[in-house]
VOPAGU-2260 file (C-alpha; in pm, 1 decimal, decimal comma):
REM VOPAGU-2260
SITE   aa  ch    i         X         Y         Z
SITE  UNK   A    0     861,5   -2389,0   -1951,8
SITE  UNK   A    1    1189,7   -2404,2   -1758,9
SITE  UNK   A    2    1250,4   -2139,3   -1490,7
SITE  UNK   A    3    1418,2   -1849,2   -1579,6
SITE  UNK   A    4    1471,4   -1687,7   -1225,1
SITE  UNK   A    5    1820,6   -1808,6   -1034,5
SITE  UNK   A    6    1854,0   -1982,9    -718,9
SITE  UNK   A    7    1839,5   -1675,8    -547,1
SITE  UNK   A    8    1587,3   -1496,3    -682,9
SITE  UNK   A    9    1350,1   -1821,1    -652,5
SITE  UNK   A   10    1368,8   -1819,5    -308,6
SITE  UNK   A   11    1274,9   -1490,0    -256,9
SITE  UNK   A   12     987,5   -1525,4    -380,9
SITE  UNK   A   13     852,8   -1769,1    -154,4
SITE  UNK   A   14     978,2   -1552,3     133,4
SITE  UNK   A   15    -187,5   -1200,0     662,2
SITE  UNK   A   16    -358,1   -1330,3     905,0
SITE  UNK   A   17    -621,6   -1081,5     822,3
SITE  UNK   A   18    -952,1   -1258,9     588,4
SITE  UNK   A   19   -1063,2    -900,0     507,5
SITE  UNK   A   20   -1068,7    -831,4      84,3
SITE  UNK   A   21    -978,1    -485,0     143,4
SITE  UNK   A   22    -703,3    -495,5     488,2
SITE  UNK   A   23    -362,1    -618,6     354,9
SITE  UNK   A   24    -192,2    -813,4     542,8
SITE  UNK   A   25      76,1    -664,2     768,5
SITE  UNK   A   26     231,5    -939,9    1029,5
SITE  UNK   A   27     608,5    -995,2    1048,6
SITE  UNK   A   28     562,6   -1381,0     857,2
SITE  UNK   A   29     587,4   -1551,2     547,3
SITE  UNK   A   30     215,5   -1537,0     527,0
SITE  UNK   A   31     273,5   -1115,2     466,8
SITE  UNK   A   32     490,7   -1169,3     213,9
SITE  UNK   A   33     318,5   -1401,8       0,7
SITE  UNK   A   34      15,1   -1192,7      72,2
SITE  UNK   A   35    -200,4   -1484,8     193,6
SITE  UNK   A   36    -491,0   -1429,3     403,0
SITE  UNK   A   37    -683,4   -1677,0     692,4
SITE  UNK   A   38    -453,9   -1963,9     846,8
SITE  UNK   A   39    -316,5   -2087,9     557,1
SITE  UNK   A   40    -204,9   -2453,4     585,1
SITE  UNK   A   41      -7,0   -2551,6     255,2
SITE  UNK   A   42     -45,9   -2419,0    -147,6
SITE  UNK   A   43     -48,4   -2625,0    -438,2
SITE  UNK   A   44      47,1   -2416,7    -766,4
SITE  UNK   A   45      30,1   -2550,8   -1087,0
SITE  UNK   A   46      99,6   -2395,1   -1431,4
SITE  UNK   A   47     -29,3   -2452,3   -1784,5
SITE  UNK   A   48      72,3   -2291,6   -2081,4
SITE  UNK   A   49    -155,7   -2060,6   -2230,4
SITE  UNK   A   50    -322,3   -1961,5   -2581,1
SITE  UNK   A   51    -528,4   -1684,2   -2686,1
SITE  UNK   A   52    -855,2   -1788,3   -2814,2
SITE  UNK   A   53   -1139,9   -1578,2   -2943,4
SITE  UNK   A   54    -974,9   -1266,3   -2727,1
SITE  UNK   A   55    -962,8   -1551,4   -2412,6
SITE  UNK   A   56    -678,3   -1668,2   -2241,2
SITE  UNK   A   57    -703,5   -2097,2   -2260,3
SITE  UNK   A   58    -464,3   -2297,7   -2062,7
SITE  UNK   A   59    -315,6   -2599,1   -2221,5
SITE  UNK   A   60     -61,0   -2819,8   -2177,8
SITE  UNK   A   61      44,8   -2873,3   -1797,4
SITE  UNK   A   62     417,6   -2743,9   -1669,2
SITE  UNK   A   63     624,1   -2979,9   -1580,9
SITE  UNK   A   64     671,2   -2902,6   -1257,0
SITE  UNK   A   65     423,0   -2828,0   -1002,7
SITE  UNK   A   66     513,1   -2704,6    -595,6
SITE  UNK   A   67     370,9   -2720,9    -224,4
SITE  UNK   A   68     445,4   -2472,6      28,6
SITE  UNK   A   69     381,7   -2555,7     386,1
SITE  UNK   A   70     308,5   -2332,7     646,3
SITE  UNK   A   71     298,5   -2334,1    1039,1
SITE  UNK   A   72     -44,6   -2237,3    1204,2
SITE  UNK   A   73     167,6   -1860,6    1338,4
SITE  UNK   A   74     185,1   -1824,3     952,9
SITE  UNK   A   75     598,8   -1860,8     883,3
SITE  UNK   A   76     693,9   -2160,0     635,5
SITE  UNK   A   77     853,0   -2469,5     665,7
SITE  UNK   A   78     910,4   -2676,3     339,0
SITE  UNK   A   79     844,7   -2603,5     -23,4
SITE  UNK   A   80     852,6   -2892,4    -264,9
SITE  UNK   A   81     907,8   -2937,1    -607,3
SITE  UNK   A   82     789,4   -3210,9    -805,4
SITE  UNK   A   83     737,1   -3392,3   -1201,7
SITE  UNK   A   84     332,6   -3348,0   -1296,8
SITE  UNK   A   85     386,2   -3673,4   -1451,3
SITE  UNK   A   86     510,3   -3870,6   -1200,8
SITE  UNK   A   87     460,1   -3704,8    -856,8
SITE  UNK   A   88     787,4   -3754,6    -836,5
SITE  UNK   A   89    1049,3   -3524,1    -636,4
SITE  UNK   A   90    1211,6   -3227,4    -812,7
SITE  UNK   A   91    1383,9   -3015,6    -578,0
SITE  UNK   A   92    1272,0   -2844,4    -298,4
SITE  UNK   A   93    1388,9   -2611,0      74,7
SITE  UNK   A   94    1371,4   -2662,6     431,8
SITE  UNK   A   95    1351,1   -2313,1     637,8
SITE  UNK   A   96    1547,2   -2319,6     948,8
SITE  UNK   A   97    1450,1   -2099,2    1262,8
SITE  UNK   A   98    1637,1   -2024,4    1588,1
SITE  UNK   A   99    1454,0   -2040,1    1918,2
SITE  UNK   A  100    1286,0   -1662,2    1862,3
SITE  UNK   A  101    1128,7   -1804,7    1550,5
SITE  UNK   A  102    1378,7   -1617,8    1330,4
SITE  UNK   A  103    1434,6   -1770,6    1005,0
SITE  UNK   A  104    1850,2   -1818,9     975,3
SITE  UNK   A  105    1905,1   -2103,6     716,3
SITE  UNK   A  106    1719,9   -2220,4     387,7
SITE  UNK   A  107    1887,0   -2596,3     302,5
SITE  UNK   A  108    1837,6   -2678,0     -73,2
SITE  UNK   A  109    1729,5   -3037,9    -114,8
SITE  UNK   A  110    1772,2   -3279,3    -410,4
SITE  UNK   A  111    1515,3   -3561,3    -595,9
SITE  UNK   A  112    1642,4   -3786,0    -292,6
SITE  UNK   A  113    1552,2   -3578,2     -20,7
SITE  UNK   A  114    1954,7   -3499,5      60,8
SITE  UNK   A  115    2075,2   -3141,5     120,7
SITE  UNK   A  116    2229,9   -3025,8    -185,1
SITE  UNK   A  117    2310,0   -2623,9    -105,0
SITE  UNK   A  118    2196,2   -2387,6     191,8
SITE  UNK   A  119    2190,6   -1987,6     186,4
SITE  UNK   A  120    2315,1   -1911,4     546,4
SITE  UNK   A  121    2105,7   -1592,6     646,8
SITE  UNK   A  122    2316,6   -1298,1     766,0
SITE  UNK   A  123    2097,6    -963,2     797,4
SITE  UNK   A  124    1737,3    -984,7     798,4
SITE  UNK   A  125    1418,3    -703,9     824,9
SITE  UNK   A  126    1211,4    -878,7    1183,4
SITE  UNK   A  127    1195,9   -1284,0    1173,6
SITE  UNK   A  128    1177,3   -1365,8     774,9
SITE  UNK   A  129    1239,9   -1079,3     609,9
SITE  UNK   A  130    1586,1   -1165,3     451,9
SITE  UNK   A  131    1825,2    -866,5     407,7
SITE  UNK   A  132    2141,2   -1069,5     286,5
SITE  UNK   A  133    2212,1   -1434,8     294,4
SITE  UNK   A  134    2521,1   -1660,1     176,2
SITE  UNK   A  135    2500,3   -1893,2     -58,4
SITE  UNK   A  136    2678,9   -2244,4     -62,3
SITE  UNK   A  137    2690,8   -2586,9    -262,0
SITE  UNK   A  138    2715,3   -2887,1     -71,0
SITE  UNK   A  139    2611,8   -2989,0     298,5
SITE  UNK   A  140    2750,0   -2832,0     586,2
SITE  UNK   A  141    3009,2   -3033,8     673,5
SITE  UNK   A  142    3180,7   -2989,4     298,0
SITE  UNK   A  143    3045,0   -2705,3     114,0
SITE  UNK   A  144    3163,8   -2471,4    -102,1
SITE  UNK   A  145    3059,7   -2074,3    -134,0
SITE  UNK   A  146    2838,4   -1956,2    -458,4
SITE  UNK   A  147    2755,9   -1638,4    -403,7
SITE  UNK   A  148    2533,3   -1413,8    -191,9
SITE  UNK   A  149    2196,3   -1195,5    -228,7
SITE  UNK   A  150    2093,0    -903,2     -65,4
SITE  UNK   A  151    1747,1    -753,3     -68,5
SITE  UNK   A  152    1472,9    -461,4      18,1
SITE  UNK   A  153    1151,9    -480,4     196,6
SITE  UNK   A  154     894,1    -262,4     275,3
SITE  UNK   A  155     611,1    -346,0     504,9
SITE  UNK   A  156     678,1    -724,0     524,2
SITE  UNK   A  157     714,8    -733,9     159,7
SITE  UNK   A  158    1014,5    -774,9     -80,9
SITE  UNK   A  159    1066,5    -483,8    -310,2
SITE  UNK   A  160    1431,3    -523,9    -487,3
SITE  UNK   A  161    1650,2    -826,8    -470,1
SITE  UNK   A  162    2041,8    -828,0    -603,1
SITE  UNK   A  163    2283,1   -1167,9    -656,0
SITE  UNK   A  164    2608,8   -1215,7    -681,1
SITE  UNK   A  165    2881,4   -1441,4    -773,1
SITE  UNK   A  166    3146,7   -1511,8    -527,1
SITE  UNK   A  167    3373,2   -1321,0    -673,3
SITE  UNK   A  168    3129,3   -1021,3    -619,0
SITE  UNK   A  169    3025,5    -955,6    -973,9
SITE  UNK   A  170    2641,1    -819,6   -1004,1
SITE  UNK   A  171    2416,8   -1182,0   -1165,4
SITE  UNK   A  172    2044,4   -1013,4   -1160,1
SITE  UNK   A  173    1889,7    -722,6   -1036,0
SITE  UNK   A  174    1539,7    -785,0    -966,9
SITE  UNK   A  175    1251,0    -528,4    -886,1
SITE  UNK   A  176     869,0    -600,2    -802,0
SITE  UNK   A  177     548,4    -441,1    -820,5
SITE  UNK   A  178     246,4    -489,4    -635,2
SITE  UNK   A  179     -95,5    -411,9    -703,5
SITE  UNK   A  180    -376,2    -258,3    -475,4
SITE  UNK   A  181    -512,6    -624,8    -332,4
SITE  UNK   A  182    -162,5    -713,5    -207,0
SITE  UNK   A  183       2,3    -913,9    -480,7
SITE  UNK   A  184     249,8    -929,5    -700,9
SITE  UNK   A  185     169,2    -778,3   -1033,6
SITE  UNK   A  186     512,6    -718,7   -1231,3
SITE  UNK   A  187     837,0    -900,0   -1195,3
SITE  UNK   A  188    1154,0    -717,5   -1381,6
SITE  UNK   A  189    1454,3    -875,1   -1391,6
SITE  UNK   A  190    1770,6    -732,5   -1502,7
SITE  UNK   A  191    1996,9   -1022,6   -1569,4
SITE  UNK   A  192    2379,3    -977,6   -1631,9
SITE  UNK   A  193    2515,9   -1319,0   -1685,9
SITE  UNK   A  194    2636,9   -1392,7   -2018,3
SITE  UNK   A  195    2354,1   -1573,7   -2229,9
SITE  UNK   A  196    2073,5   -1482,2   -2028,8
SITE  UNK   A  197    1767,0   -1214,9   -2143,1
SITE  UNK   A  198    1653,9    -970,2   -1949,2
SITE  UNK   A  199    1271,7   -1043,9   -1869,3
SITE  UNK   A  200     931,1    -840,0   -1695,4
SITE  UNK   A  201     688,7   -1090,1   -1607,2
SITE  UNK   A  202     307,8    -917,8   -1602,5
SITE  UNK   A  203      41,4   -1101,5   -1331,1
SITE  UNK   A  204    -282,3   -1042,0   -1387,1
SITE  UNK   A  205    -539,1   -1202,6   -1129,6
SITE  UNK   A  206    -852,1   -1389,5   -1262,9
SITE  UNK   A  207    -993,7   -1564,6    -958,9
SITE  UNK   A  208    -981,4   -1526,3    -604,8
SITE  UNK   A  209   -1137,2   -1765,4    -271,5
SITE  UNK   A  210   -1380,7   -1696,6       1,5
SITE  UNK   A  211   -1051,1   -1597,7     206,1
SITE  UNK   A  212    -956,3   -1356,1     -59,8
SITE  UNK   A  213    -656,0   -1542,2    -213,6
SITE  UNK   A  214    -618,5   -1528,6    -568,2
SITE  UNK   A  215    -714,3   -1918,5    -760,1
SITE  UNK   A  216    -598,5   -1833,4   -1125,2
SITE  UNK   A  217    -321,6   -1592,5   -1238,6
SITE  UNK   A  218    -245,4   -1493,0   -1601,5
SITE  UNK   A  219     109,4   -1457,8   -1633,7
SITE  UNK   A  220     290,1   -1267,9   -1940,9
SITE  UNK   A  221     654,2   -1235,7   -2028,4
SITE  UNK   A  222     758,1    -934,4   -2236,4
SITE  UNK   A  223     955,6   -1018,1   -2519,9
SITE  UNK   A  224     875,2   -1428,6   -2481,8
SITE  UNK   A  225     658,4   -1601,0   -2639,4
SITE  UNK   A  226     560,3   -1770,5   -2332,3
SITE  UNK   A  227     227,4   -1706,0   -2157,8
SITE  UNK   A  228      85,2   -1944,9   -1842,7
SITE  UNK   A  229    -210,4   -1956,9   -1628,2
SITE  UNK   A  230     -88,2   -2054,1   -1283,3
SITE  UNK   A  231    -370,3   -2214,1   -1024,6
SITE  UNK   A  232    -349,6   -2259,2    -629,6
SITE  UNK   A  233    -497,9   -2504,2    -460,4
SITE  UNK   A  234    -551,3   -2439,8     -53,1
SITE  UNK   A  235    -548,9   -2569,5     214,1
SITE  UNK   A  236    -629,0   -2398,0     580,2
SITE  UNK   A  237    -623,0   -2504,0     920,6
SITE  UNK   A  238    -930,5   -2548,1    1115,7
């Protein structure tokens, strides 16, 4: 299926150390927030639709796009790639930019060719990648143009409420998330107010989880859609 989140809201969602099932993790890094535990390295996610069969959940045909996330061995990330199941071919993807502190203060979009394409300059932010507001802008630096911006609420190292907007300043999405006891996300509601576009809540339910405690297979449901996936992570940790 095609994505339904914006730009902005995407990103958030990609923006701890701790291997114990039942400590969540509570550093000030991108690990936190995607509530991974041990050193993660990189994650490989890949969807499938789903069926219901006999009362079971079945996944079926593959997504067509499937993403990498790299990490650095502190736990903050780096790159996230997008790219065609069929082909292995590139999609889309972001570079994270940090200052000397380790503070994340740009995310550059980046095309099928590897080119920057957009970048959300960061502007507030809760500790080093907890984003509070960023700008957003199409182009490269030296000729860009501004989009829009997004603001957004965290609470222990985690994102709770997210809100875009055009440039003009006119509310695109309002989106809230829920979180379940282990750590991760288990409801997505978005409230979107651009003309055309459905209002969705996105239901995770989490079938399988690793020795380190990160979930393998997630059921995901969208209320109203008849669209249901089963998402799987692949991952891999430093030594």
């Amino acid at each position: 299926m095609r994505r339904i989140l914006s730009l902005g809201c995407f990103l958030t969602l990609v923006l701890a150390v701790s291997c114990g099932s039942g400590d969540l993790p509570n550093e000030d890094n991108s690990w936190t927030g995607a509530n991974l535990r041990g050193k993660v390295k990189s994650v490989t996610e890949v969807g499938f639709q789903a069926t219901k069969q006999n009362g079971e959940w079945i996944k079926g045909q593959r997504n067509q796009i499937y993403s990498v996330k790299n990490y650095t061995t502190e736990g903050f990330i780096t790159s996230e790639r997008s790219y065609y199941s069929d082909t292995n071919e590139l999609s889309s993807g972001f570079d994270y930019v940090y200052d000397d502190d380790g503070n994340v203060i740009r995310v550059n979009a980046i095309d099928p060719e590897g080119n920057v394409s957009g970048f959300s300059n960061v502007e507030e932010r809760d500790g080093k990648v907890g984003i509070r507001y960023y700008s957003d802008f199409f182009g490269n630096e030296a000729n860009s143009m501004a989009t829009g911006s997004t603001e957004m609420n965290w609470k222990n190292h985690r994102l709770v409420e997210s809100r875009a907007y055009q440039i003009t300043g006119e509310l695109t999405s309002h989106v809230k998330y829920e979180y379940d006891s282990h750590g991760d996300m288990s409801k997505t509601i978005i409230d979107n107010y651009s003309q055309g576009q459905r209002d969705v809540t996105i239901n995770s339910t989490y079938l399988e989880f690793d020795e380190q405690s990160n979930w393998l297979r997630q059921l995901k449901e969208y209320e109203g859609f008849p669209v249901t996936e089963i998402v799987e992570r692949r991952y891999e940790y430093y030594q």
